[in-house]
C-alpha positions in Angstrom: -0.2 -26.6 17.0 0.1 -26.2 21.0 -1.8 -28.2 23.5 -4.2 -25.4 24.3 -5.2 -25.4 20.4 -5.6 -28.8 20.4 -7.9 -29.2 22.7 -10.5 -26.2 21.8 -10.3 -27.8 18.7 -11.7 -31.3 20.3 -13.8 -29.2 21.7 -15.7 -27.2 19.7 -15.7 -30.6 17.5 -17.5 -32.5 20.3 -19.8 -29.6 20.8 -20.8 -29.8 16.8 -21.5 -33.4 17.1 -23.8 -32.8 20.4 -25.7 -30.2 18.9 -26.1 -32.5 15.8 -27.1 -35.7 17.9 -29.8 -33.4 19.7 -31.0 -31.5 16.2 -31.9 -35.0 15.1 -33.3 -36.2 18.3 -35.7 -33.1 18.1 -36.1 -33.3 14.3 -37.5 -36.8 15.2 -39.6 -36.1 17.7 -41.5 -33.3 15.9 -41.9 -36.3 12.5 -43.8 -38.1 15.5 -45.5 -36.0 16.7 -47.3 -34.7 13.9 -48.1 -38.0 13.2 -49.8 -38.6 16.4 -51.7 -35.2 15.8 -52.9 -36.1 12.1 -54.5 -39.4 13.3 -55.9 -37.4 16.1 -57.5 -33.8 15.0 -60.9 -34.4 15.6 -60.2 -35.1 19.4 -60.7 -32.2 21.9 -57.3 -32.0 22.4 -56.5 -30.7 19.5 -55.4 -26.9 20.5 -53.1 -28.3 23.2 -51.4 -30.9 21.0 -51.1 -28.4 18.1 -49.4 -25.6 20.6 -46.9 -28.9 21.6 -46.5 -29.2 17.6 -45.6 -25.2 17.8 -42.8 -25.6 20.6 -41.2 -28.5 19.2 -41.1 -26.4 15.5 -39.3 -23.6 17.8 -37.1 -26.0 19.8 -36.0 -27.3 16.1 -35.4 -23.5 14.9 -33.5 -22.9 17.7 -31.5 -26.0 17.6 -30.7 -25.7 14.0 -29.2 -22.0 14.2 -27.4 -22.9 17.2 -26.0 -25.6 14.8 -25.6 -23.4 11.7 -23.5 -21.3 14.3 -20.8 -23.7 16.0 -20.5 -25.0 11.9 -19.6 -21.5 10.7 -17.7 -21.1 13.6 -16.2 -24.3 13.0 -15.3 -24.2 9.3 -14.2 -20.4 10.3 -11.5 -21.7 12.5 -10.6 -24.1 10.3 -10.3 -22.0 7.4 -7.9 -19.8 9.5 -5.9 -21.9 11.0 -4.7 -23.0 7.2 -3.6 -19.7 6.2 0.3 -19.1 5.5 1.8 -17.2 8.8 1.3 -13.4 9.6 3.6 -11.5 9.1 4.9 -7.9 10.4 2.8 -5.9 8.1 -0.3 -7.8 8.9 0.4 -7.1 12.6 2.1 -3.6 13.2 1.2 -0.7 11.3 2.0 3.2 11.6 0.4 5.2 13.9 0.1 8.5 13.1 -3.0 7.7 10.1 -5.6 10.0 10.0 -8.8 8.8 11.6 -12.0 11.3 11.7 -11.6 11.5 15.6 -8.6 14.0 14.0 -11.4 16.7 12.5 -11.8 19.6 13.7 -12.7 23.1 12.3 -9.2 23.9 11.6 -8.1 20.8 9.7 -7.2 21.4 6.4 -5.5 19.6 3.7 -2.1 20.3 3.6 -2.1 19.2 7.5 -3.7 15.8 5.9 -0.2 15.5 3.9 1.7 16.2 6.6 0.3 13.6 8.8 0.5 11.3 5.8 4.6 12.3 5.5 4.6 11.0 9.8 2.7 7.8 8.2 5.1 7.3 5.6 8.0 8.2 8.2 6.8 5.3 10.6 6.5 2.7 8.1 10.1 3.4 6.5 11.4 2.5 10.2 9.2 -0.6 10.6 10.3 -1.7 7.4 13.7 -1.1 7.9 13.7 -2.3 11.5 11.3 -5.0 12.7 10.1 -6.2 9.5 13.7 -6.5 7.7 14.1 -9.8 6.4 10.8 -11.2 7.2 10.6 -12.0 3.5 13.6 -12.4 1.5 13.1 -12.5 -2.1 12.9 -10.1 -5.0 9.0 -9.9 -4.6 8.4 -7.8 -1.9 7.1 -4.4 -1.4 8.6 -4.2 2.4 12.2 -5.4 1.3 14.0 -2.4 0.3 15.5 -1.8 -2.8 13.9 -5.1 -4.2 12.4 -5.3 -7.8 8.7 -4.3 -6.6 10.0 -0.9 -4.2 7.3 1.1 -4.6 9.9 4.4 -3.9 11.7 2.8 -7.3 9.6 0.7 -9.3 7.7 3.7 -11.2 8.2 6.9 -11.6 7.2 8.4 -8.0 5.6 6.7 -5.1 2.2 6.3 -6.3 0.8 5.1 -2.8 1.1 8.8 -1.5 -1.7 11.7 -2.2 -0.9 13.6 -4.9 -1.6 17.2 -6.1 -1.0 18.5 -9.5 -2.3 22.4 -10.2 -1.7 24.0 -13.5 -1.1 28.1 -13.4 -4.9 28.5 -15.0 -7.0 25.5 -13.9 -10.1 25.4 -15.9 -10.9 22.9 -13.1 -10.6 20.7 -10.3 -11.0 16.9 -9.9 -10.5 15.0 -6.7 -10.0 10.9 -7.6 -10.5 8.4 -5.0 -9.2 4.8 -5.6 -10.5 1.7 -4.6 -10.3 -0.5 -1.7 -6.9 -2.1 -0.4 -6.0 -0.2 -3.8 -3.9 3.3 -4.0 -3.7 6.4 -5.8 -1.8 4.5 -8.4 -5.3 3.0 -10.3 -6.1 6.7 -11.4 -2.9 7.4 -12.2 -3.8 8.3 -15.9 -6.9 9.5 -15.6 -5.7 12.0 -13.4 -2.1 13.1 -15.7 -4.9 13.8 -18.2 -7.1 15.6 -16.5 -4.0 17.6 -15.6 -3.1 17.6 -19.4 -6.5 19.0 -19.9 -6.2 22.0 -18.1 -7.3 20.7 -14.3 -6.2 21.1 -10.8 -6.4 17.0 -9.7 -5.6 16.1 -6.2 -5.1 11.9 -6.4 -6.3 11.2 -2.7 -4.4 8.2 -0.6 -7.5 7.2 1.6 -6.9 6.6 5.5 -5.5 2.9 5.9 -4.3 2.5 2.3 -0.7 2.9 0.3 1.4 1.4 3.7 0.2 -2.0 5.0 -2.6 -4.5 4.7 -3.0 -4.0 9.0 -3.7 -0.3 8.5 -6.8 -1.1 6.7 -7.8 -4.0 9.2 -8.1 -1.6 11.8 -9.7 1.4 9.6 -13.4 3.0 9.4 -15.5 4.1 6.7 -16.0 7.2 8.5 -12.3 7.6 8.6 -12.6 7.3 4.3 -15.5 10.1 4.2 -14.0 12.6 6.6 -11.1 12.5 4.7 -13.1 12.9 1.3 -14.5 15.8 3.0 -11.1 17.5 3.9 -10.1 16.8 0.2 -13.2 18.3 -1.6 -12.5 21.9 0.4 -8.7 22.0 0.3 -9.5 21.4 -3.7 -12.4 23.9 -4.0 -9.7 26.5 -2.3 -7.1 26.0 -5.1 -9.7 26.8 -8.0 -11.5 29.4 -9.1 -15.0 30.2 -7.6 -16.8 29.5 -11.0 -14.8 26.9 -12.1 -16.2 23.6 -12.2 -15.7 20.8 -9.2 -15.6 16.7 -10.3 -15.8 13.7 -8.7 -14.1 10.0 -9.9 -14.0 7.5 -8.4 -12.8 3.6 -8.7 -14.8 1.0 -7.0 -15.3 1.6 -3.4 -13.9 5.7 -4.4 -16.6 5.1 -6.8 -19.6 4.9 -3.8 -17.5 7.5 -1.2 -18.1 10.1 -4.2 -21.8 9.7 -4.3 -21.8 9.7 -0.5 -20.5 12.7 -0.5 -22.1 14.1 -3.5 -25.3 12.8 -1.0 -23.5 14.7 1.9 -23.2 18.1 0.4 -26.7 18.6 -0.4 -27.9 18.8 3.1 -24.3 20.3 4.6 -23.9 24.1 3.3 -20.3 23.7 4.2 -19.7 20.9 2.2 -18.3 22.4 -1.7 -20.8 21.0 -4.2 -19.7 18.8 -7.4 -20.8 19.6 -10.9 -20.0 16.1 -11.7 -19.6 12.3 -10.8 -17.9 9.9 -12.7 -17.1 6.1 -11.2 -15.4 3.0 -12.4 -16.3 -0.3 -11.2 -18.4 1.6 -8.9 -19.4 -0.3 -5.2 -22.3 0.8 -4.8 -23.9 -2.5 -4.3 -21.8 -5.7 -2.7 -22.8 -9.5 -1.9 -24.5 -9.0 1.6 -22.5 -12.0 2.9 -19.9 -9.2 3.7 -22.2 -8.2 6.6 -21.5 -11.8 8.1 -17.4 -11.1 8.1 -18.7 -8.4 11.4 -18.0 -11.5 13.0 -14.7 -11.6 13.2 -13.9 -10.2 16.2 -15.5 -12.8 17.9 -14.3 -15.9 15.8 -10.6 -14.5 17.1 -11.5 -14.2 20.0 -12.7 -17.8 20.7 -10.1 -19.2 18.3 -7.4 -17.3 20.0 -6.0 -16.9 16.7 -5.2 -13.0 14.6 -5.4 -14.9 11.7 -9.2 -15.4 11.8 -9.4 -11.5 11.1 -8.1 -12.3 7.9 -9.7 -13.7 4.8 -6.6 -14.0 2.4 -2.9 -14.0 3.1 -1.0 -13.6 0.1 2.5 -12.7 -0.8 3.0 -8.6 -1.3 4.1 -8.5 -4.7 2.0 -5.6 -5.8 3.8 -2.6 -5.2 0.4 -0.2 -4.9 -2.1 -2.4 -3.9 -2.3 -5.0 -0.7 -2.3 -8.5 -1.8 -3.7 -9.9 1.9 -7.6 -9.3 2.8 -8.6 -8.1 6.2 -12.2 -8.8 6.9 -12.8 -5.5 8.1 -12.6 -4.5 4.3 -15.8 -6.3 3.9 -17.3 -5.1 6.8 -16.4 -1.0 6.0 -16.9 -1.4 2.2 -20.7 -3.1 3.2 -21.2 0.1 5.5 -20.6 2.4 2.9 -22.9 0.5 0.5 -25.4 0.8 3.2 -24.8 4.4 3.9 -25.3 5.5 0.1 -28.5 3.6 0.0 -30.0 5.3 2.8 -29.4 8.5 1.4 -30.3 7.8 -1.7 -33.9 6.7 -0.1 -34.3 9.2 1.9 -33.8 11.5 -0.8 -35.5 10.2 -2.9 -38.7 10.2 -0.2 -38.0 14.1 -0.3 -38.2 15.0 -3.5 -34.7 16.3 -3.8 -33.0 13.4 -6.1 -32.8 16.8 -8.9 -30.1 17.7 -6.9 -27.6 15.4 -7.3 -24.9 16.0 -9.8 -25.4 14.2 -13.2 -23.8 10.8 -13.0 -21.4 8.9 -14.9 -20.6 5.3 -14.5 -18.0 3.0 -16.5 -18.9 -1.1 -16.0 -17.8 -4.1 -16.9 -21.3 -6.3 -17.2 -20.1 -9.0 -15.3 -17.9 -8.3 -12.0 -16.7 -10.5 -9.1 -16.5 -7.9 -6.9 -19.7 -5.9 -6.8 -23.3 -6.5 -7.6 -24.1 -4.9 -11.1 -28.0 -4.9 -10.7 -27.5 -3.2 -7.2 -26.0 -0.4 -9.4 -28.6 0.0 -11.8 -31.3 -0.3 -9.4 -30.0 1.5 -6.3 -28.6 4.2 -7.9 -29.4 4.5 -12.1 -33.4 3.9 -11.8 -33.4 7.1 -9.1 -31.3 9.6 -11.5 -33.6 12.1 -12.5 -30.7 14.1 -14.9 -30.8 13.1 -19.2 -27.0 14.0 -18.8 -26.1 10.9 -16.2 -25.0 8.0 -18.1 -24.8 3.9 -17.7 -22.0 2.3 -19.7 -21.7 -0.8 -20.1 -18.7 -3.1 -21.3 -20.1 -6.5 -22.6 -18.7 -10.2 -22.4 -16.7 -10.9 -26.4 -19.9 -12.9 -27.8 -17.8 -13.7 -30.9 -19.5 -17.3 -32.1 -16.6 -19.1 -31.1 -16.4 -18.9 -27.7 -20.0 -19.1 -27.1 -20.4 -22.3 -25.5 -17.1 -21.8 -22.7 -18.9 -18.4 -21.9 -21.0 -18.1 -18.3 -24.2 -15.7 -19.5 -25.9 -16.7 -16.5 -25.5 -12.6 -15.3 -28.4 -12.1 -18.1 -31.0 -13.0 -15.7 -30.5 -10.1 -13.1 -28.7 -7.9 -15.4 -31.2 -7.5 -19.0 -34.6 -7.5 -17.3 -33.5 -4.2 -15.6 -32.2 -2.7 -18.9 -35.3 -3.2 -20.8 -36.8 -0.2 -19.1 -37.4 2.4 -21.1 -39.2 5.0 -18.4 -35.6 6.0 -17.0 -34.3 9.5 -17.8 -30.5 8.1 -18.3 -28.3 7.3 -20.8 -27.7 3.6 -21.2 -24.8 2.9 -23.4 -23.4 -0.8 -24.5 -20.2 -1.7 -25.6 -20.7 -5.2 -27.6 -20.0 -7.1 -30.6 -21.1 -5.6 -33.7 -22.2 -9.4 -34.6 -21.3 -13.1 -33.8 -18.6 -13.7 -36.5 -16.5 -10.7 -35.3 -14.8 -9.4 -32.9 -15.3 -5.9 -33.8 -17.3 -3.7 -31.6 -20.1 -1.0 -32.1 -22.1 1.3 -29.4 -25.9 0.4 -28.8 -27.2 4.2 -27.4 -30.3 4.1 -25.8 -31.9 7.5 -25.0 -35.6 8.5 -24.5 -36.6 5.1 -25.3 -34.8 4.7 -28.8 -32.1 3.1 -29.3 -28.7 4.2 -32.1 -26.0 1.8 -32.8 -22.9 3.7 -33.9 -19.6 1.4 -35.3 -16.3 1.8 -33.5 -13.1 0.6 -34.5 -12.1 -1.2 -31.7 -11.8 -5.0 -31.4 -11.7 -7.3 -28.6 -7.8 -8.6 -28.1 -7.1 -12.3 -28.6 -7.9 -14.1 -25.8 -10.2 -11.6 -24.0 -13.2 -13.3 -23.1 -14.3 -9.6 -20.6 -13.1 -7.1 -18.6 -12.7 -7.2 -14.7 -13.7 -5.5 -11.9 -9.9 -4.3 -11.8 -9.4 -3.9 -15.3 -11.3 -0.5 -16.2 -9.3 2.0 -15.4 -6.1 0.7 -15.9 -5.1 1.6 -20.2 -3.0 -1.6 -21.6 0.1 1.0 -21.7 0.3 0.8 -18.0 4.2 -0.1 -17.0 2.8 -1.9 -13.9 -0.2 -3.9 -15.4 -0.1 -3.2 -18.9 0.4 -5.7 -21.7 2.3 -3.0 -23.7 4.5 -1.0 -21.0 8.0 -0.8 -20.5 9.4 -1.0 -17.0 12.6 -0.6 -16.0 12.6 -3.1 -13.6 11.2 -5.9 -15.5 8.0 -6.2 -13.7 4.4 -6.9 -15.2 1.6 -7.8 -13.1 -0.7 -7.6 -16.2 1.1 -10.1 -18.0 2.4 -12.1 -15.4 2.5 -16.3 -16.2 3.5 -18.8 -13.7 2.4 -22.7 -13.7 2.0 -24.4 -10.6 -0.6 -26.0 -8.4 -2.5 -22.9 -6.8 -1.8 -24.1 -3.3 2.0 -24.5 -3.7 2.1 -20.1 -4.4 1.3 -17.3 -2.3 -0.2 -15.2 -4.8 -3.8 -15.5 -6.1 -4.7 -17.5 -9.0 -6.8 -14.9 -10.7 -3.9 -12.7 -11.4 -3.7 -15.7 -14.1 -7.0 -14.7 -14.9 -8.6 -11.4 -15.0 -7.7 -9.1 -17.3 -5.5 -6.6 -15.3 -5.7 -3.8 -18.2 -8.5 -1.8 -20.3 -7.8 -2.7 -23.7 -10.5 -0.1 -24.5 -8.9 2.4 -22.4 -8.4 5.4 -25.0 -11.8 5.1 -26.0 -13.2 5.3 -22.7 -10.8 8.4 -21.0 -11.5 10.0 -24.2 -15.3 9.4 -23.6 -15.2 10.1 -19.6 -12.9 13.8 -20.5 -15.7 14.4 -23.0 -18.5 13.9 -20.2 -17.4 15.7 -17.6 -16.9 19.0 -20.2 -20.8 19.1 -21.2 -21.8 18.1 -18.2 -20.5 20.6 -16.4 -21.9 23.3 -19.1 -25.3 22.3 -19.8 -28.5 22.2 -17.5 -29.4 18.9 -15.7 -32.5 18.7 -18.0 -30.3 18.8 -21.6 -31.3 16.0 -23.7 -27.2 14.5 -24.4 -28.6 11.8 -26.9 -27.0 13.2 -30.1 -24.0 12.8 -27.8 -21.3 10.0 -29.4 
C-alpha cells in the first residue's frame, strides 16, 4: 500500500470516529433533554422546548446517516482493497460491442454478427497480446490453447450468437441467456427446438461471451435494443403465420417480458405467441440499487477495484467468474422497467395482451426474489394457458431437520390463492419416506396430483438458481457428460480453506445440473405447441 493510501485510510478512519463521538454527544443531549421537558410540560414553554426536542431528533437523523454513510463507505473500501489484483480482462475490453447508441433504421441482424466477429477479432489480439501470460495455468479462459479454451473445450464457441434455420421452420424461437452468462446455458434447449422443426437464433447479449470489463461498462438499454434487433431479423427468416417464441434464462428471462411489454404499444415491434423463462429475474434483492454507488466509492478510494464485487479466477469457459457491480445496478433497472410496464398496463386494461406465460422455478433461489415473481408478474396474468412451475426442496424425512424452510413464509401464503387464472404446478415429494416425486396441478381452484417417475438424486437437497436449464448430460456441467478435455464444472471437488482459492465456494455447492431436465424440455416443448394453437382463454387443466 503507497503513502497516499495510507493516509486516506487514517483518514476517513478519523472522520468515522468524529462523526461517532459527535452522534453520541447529540444522542445524549436529546436523552436530556426530554427529560427536562417531561418534568416540565405544564410550563408555558412548552411549544418552544418541544420544537428544541424536534431539532435535536433531526440533528440526530442527520448525524446518524451521515454516519451510516462514511461506515458503508468505510467497510466498502475495505472490502475492496482485499480483493485478489485486477487483471487485464477486468481492465481492457474490446471496443467495437454493440451499444443502442448503434440503432438506427437500417440495423439489422446480420450487421449485429458482424460487429460481434470485430468484438471477437479484438479480444483474440488482447488476449494474445497484452493479456498473454497474466495467468499461467491450465484454468484459464484467456490462456490459449489451455484446458478451459472456449474455441476448443466444446464443440463450437458457445459464447458467440448463434442461428440454426431448418429448410421448413414450423417456427422461430429467439433464447436470451442470463447475466455474466452466454449463449452456452440454452444450448439444449435451443438444439431441440431446432430438432423440433424451429428456426432458433441463441442471442450473445451486448457485454457478454468476451470479458468480465465488457459487462462493467454495459447498459440495460444496450441488452433491449439488441433483443429488439433479434426479434425482427428472426420474424424475417420465418414464415408470416408461423409462430414467434420467447425463452429466456434469468435476467433473458425478464428482457423477454420487457419486450413482450414493448411490442404491445410499438407496431414495429414483431409480436410473440409465447414466453417461456427459467430462473426468471423479474424480481431481485433491492440492495442492488445501493451498488449505483460505485462510481463514487472509486472515486474517493482511488481504487478500480471498488467497481467490483467478486474477483475470481476465469475457469468457466462460457460464463464470467468476476462480478462487476454494474451487473447489479443494470439487472435492478430491468427489474424496474418490467414492473412499470406491467403497472401501467395493468392500469389500462390491456394485461389480455400479453402472450401466455411460462415460467420454470426452483422454490428457493439465491439469486432472485421468488415472491416478486409470483406477485409482480403471475397474480397480473389474465391467460388459463400461462403457467407457474415450481421445483420443490427433497422433503424426504431424513433430511428434514438440516433443511432451511424458512422461504415458506413469503413463498405459500401467495400460493394459497385460488382467484388467479394461472396454472400453478409443483414438483415435490410424493411423501416423507421417499424420494420419489409426483405433480400437484392446481387449476380453477382444484388441485390433481399426477405420479412421475422421477426421483431426487442422492445428495440433492434442491435445485439452483443456475441449475435449471442445464440437463445432467451437459459435457461442461453435467454429472453424466463426457468431455474431451477432462473438465467438469458440475462435478468439480477441491478441499481447501475458501480464502486460500480464487474460485467461489458454491461451485462446491449448488447443484450445477437439472437432474429433472428431460422432464421439464419435454414439458416446456409441449407448452409452447398448445400455446401457440389455442385461444388465450382455453382452460389447459386436463393438460399433464
Amino acid at each position: 500500500m503507497n503513502n497516499s493510501t495510507t493516509r486516506r485510510t487514517r483518514l476517513i478512519r478519523l472522520a468515522l470516529w468524529i462523526l461517532l463521538f459527535v452522534a453520541i454527544l447529540a444522542a445524549a443531549a436529546l436523552i436530556s433533554e426530554w427529560y427536562r421537558i417531561s418534568q416540565s410540560m405544564p410550563d408555558r414553554g412548552w411549544n418552544l422546548d418541544f420544537g428544541r426536542l424536534l431539532g435535536l431528533v433531526a440533528a440526530n437523523l442527520v448525524f446518524t446517516a451521515m454516519l451510516a454513510t462514511v461506515g458503508l463507505l468505510f467497510l466498502w473500501v475495505r472490502a475492496a482493497r482485499a480483493l485478489p489484483d485486477l487483471r487485464g480482462w477486468h481492465i481492457q475490453k474490446p471496443e467495437s460491442e454493440f451499444s443502442f447508441s448503434d440503432l438506427d433504421q437500417t440495423y439489422r441482424l446480420d450487421d449485429y454478427l458482424k460487429q460481434e466477429d470485430q468484438v471477437f477479432q479484438e479480444l483474440d489480439d488482447l488476449i494474445r497480446g497484452p493479456w498473454a501470460n497474466q495467468f499461467p495455468g491450465g484454468y484459464s479462459r484467456y490462456q490459449p490453447d489451455s484446458i478451459i479454451d472456449p474455441e476448443t473445450v466444446t464443440d463450437r464457441n458457445w459464447n458467440r450468437s448463434l442461428i440454426l434455420s431448418p429448410p421448413n421452420p414450423v417456427g422461430g424461437v429467439l433464447l436470451l441467456h442470463g447475466l455474466s452468462d452466454s449463449p452456452y446455458s440454452l444450448r439444449a434447449l435451443g438444439q431441440r427446438y431446432y430438432a423440433e422443426g424451429y428456426t432458433v437464433v441463441w442471442l450473445r447479449l451486448p457485454g457478454h461471451g468476451t470479458n468480465p470489463r465488457a459487462l462493467a461498462d454495459v447498459s440495460w438499454e444496450d441488452w433491449t435494443s439488441a433483443v429488439r434487433i433479434a426479434v425482427r431479423g428472426l420474424r424475417e427468416k420465418i414464415p408470416d403465420a408461423a409462430p414467434l417464441i420467447l425463452a429466456g434464462y434469468s435476467n433473458g428471462g425478464a428482457l423477454c417480458v420487457d419486450y413482450a411489454l414493448s411490442a404491445i404499444h410499438d407496431d414495429s415491434l414483431p409480436r410473440a405467441n409465447a414466453v417461456v423463462m427459467f430462473s426468471p429475474m423479474i424480481g431481485i434483492n433491492p440492495m442492488a440499487r445501493l451498488t449505483r454507488l460505485y462510481h463514487t466509492v472509486a472515486l474517493v478510494a482511488h481504487n478500480q477495484k471498488a467497481q467490483w464485487s467478486s474477483i475470481h479466477a476465469e475457469i468457466d469457459p462460457f460464463k464470467y467468474s468476476s462480478w462487476p457491480m454494474n451487473a447489479n445496478v443494470q439487472a435492478w433497472a430491468v427489474t424496474q422497467a418490467v414492473e412499470r410496464k406491467l403497472a401501467a398496463l395493468k392500469k389500462r386494461g390491456q394485461l389480455g395482451e400479453l402472450p401466455p406465460i411460462l415460467a420454470m422455478q426452483s422454490v428457493v433461489d439465491s439469486t432472485v426474489v421468488v415472491p416478486k415473481l409470483i406477485t409482480v408478474l403471475f397474480d397480473r396474468l389474465e391467460s388459463h394457458i400461462s403457467e407457474l412451475f415450481l421445483f420443490d426442496v427433497n422433503r424426504v424425512e431424513s433430511l428434514s431437520n438440516l433443511l432451511n424452510l424458512s422461504f415458506e413464509k413469503s413463498v405459500v401464503p401467495k400460493l394459497k390463492r385460488t382467484d388467479r387464472p394461472y396454472r400453478l404446478t409443483v414438483l415435490r415429494n410424493s411423501n416423507s419416506d421417499s424420494g420419489h416425486l409426483t405433480l400437484l396441478t392446481r387449476s380453477h381452484g382444484e388441485v390433481v396430483e399426477h405420479a412421475t417417475d422421477l426421483t431426487w438424486p442422492v445428495g440433492v437437497v434442491s435445485l439452483s438458481h443456475i441449475a435449471l436449464p442445464i440437463p445432467p448430460q451437459d459435457p461442461l456441467y453435467g454429472v453424466t457428460g463426457n468431455n474431451p478435455s477432462g473438465l467438469s464444472l458440475g462435478t468439480l471437488s477441491m478441499r481447501a480453506e475458501p480464502s486460500a482459492l480464487m474460485i467461489s465456494d458454491s461451485l462446491f455447492v449448488r447443484c450445477r445440473n437439472n437432474p429433472f431436465y428431460q422432464f421439464m424440455e419435454d414439458r416446456v416443448v409441449d407448452w409452447t405447441t398448445q400455446a401457440c394453437t389455442l385461444p388465450s382463454d382455453t382452460d389447459t387443466s386436463d393438460r399433464c
